[in-house]
N, C-alpha and C positions, 0 to 999 in steps of 0.2 A: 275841296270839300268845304261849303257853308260851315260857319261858325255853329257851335250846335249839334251839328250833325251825327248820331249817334252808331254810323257805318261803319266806323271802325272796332267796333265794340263785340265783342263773341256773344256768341247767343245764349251761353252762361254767365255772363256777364250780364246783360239785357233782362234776364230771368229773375236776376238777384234785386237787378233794380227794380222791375216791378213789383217783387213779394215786399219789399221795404218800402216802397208807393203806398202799396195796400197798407202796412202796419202803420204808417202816421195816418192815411184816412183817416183808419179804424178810432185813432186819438183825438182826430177832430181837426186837424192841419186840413186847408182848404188844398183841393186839387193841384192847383199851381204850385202852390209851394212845397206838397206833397213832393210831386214831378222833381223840384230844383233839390229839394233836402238827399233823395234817395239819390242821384247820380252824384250828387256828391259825396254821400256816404259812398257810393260805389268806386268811384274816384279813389278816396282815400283808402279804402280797403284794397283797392287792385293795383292802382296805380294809372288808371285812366285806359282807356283802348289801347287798343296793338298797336304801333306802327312802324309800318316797314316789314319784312320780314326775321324783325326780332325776337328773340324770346325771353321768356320772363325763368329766372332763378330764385 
């Protein structure tokens, strides 16, 4: 899997990062950085994508 690559990510994970994309837009953060700030809030709030067939407690 490319560096990057947001496959491993659940599709309520994906969700959250978008609606957080949107809220820095909304502040005036330029798109890119937008994109880079919210996956890393979502990172830090989830713990990053699945991998493997682990699960999260």
């Amino acid at each position: 899997m490319p560096r990057g690559s947001k496959q491993s990510y659940t599709s309520k994970q994906k969700r959250q990062a978008k609606h957080i994309e949107e809220s820095y837009e909304q502040r005036g953060v330029p798109e890119q950085e937008a994109k880079r700030r919210a996956w890393a809030t979502e990172n830090k709030l989830t713990g990053g994508g699945m991998k493997g067939n682990k699960t999260r407690h």
